[in-house]
N, C-alpha and C positions, 0 to 999 in steps of 0.2 A: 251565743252559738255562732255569731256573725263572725267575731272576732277568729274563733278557733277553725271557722273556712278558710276566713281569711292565709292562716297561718298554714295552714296545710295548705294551699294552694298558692304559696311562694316558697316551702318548701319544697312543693315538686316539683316547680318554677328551676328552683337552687340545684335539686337533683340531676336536672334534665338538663342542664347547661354545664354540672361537674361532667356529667357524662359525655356533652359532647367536645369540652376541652381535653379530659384523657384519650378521647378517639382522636381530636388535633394534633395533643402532644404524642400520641402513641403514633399517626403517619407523618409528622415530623421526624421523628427518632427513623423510621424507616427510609425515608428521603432523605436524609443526610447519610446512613448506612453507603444506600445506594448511589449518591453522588460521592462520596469518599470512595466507593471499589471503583467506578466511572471515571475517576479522576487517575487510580492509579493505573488502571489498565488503560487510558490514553497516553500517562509517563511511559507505559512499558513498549505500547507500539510506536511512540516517537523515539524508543532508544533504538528499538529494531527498524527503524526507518534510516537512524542514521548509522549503525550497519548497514544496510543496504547501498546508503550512498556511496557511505566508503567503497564498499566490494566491488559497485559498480562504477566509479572512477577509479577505481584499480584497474580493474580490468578493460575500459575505456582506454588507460596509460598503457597498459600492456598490448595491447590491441594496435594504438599508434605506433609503440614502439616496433612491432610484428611490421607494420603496413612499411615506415619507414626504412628499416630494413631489409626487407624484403625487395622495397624496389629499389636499394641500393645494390643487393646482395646481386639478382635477375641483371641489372647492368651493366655489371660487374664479370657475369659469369658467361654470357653469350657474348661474342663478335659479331660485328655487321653480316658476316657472311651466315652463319648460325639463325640471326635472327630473321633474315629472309627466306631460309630455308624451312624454319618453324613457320611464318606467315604461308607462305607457300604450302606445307603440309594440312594447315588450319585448315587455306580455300579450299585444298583439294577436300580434305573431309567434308567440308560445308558444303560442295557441290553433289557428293556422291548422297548426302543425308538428304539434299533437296530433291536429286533425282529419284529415291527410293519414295518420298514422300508423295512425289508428282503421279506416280506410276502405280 
């Protein structure tokens, strides 16, 4: 009778350790699931990353290109006598906003 304890009590030894290797392998299977979608949704926001860059050194370039021009264009389009008359018009506003301000 010792024997047949014995035997059932490394059977359920063998039971209780199948069981908890299919709960290992079964959140194994789960954690590799979920690092494979992890893995491609960090592919997907590093591709839309580098959209981004692009879009945003485009428009960085476009931006320059705006700035440079513009203050060629501005140089280009006023006379020394224009452009003191506009400086001139500025102060005057900046005074009459400061006098309203004061008062």
């Amino acid at each position: 009778m010792a024997e047949s304890s014995k035997y059932d009590f490394f059977t359920d030894e063998l039971t209780a350790l199948e069981k908890q290797i299919y709960l290992f392998l079964q959140r194994n299977e789960d954690l590799q699931q979920e690092n494979k979608d992890l893995s491609n949704k960090v592919k997907s926001i590093d591709k839309e990353n580098e959209v981004l860059k692009l879009k945003l050194h485009e428009i960085e370039s476009k931006l320059n290109h705006f700035e440079e021009n513009g203050a060629q264009n501005k140089s280009e389009t006023f006379d020394p006598e224009e452009k003191e008359e506009l400086k001139n018009k500025i102060g005057d506003l900046i005074s009459k906003i400061d006098y309203h301000l004061r008062s």
